[in-house]
Backbone bond lengths (Angstrom), bond angles and torsions (degrees), N, CA, C in turn:
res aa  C-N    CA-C-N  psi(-1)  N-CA   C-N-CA  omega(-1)  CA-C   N-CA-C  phi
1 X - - - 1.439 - - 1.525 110.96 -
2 X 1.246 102.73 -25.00 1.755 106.68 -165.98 1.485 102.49 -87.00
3 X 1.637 109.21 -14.21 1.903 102.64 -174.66 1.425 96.84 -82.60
4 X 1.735 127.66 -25.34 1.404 109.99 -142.97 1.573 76.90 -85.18
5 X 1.563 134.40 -22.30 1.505 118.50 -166.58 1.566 113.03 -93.34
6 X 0.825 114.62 3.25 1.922 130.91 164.32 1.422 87.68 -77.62
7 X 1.787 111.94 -70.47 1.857 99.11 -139.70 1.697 96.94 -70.58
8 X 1.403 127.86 -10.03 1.279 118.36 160.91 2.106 132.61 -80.31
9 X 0.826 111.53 19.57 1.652 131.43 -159.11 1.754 93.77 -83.97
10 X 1.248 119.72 104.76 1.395 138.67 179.39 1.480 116.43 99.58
11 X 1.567 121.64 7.58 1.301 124.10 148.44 1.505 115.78 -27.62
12 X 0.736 111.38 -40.05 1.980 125.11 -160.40 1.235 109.05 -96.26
13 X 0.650 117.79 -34.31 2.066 135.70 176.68 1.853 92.47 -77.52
14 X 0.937 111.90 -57.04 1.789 112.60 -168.61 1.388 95.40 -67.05
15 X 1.267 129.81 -52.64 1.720 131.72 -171.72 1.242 102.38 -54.82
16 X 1.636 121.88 -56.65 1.528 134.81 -177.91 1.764 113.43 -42.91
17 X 1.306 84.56 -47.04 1.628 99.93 -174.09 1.722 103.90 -57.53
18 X 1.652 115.46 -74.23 1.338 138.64 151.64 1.396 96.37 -2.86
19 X 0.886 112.33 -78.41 2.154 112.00 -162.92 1.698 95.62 -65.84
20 X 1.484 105.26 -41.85 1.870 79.75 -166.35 1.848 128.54 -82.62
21 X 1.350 99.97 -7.09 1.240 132.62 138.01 1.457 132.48 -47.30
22 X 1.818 106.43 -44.44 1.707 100.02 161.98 1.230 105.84 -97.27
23 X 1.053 138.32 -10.03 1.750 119.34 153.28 1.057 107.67 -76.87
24 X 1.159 154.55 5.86 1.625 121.17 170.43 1.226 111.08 -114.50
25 X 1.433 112.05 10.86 1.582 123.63 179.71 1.338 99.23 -112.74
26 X 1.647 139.86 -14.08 1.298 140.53 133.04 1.414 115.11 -49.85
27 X 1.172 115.22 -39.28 2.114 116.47 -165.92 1.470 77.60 -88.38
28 X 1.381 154.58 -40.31 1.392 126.10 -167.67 1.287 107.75 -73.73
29 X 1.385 101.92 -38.00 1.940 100.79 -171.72 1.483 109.74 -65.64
30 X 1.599 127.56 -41.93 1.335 150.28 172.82 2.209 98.21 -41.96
31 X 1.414 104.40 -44.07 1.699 100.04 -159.84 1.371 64.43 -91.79
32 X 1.527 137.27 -93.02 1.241 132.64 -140.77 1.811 115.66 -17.35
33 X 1.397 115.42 -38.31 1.148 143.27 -161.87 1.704 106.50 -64.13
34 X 1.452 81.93 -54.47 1.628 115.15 -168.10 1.683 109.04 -63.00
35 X 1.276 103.85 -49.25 1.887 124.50 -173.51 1.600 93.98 -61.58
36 X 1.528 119.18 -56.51 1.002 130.53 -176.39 1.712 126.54 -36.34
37 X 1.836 98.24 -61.91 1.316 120.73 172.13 1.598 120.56 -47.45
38 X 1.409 101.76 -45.42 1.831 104.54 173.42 0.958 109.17 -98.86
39 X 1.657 152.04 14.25 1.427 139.18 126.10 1.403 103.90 -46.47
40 X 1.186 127.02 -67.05 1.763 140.21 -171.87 1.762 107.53 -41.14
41 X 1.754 95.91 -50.84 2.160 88.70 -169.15 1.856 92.37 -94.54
42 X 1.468 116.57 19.77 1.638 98.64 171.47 1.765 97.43 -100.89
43 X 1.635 116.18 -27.63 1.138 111.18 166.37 1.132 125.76 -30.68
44 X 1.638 85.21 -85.23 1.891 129.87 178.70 1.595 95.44 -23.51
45 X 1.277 134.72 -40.66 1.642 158.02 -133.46 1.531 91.78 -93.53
46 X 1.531 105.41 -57.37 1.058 116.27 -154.96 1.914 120.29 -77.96
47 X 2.019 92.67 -30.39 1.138 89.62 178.94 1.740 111.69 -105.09
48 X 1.268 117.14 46.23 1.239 131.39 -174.63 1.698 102.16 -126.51
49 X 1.232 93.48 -49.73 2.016 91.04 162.35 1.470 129.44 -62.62
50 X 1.095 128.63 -42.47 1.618 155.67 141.13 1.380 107.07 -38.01
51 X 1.459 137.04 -42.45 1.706 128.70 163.18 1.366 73.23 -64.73
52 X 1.713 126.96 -105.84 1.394 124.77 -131.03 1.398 112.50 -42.39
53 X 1.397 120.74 -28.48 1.593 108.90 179.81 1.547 117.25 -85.25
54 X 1.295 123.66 -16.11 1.665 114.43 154.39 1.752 110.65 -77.92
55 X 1.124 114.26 -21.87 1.614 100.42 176.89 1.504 100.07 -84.56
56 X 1.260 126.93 -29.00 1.819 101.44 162.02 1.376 120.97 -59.26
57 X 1.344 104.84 -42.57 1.516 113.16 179.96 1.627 115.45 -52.20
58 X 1.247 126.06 -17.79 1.418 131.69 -152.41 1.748 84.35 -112.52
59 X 1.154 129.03 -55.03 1.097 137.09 -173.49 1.695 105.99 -44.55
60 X 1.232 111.66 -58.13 1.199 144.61 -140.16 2.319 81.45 -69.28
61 X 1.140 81.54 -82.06 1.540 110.65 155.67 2.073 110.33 -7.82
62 X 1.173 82.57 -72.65 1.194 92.10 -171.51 1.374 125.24 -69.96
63 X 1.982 111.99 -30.73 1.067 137.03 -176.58 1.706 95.11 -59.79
64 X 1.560 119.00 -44.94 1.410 133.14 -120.17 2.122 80.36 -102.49
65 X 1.224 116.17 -31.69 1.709 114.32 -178.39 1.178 102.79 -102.54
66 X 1.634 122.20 -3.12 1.645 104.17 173.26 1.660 99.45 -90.64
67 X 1.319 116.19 -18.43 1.550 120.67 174.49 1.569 109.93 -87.98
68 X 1.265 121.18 7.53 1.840 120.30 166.77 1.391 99.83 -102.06
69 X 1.517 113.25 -46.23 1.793 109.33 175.63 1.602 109.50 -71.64
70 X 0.767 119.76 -36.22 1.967 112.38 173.22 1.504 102.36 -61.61
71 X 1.452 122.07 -50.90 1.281 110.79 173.41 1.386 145.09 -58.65
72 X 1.689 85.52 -42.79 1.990 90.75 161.03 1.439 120.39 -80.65
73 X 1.423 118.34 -17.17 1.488 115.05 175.46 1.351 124.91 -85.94
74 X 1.716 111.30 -30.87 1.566 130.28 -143.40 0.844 117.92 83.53
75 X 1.404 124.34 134.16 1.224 138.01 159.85 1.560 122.89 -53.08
76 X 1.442 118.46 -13.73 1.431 95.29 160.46 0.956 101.74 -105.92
77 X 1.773 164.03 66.21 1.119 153.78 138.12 1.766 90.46 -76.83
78 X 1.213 109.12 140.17 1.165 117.43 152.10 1.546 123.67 -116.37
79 X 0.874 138.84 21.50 1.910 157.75 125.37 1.512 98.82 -22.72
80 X 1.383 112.00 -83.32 1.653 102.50 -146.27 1.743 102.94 -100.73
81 X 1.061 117.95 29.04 1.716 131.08 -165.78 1.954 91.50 -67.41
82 X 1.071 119.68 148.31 1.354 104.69 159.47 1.720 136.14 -85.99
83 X 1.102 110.21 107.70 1.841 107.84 168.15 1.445 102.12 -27.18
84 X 1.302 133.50 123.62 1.518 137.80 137.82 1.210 87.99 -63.24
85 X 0.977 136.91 -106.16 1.253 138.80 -90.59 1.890 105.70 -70.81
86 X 1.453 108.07 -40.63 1.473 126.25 135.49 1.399 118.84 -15.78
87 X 1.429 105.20 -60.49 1.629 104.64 -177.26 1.291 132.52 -65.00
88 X 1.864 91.29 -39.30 1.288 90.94 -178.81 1.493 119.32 -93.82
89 X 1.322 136.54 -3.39 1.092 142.57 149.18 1.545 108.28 -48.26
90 X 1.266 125.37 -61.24 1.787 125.30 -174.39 1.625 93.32 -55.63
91 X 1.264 139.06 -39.34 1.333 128.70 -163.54 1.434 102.71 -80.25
92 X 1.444 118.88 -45.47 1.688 104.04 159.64 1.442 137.59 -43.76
93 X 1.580 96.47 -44.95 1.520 113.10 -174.95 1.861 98.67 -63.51
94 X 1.578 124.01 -24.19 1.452 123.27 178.52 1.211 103.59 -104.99
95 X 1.177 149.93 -8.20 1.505 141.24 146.77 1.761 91.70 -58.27
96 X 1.022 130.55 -81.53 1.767 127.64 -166.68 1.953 108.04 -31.06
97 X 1.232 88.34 -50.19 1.604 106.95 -143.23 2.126 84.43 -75.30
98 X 1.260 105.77 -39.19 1.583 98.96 178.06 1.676 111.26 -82.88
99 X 1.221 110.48 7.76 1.804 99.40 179.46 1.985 119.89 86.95
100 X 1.560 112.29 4.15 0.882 111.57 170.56 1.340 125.41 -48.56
101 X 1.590 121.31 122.73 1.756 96.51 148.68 0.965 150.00 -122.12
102 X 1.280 127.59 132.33 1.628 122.59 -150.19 1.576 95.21 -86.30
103 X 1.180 126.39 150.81 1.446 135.89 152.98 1.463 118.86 -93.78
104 X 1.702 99.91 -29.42 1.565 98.33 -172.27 1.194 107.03 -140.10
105 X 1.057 129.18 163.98 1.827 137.91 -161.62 1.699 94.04 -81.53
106 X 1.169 95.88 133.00 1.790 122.47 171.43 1.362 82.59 -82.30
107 X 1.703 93.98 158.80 1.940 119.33 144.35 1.254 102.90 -148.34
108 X 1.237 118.15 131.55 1.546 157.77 -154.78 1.385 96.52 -121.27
């Protein structure tokens, strides 16, 4: 009885080892996971500010030559007024056509 509990002596130490070894290869995969996730929504972050700041820019733009043609025409000509709705369709059709991607709905 006394050999079989000798030739077993560090069973328990190797098992111990074994488990703390598969937890810390769970806690790496668990952070790995984690680091991962907020690289992705600082992106996501990044290219959602960058749409909204070219769609001000476009706005801005647009605001800025519909106020040179009202000025050289008058504001009540209605001839050279700009179509939205025109506009903002062509600005979709060049968000598509350049590879943009939106995640979230613009308003124009």
């Amino acid at each position: 009885m006394m050999k079989v509990l000798k030739e077993e002596r560090g069973a328990a130490l190797l098992l111990v080892l074994f488990i703390i070894l598969v937890f810390a290869m769970l806690g790496l995969a668990v952070m790995s996971a984690s680091i991962g996730g907020a690289v992705r929504s600082e992106t996501k972050q990044k290219d959602v500010q960058s749409l909204h700041l070219a769609d001000k820019a476009l706005n801005e733009a647009v605001a800025m030559i519909q106020g040179m043609l009202q000025a050289k025409m008058g504001s009540t000509s209605s001839n050279y007024r700009i179509n939205w709705k025109i506009l903002k369709s062509r600005y979709k059709n060049m968000k598509l056509a350049v590879g943009i991607r939106t995640t979230t709905t613009t308003h124009l």
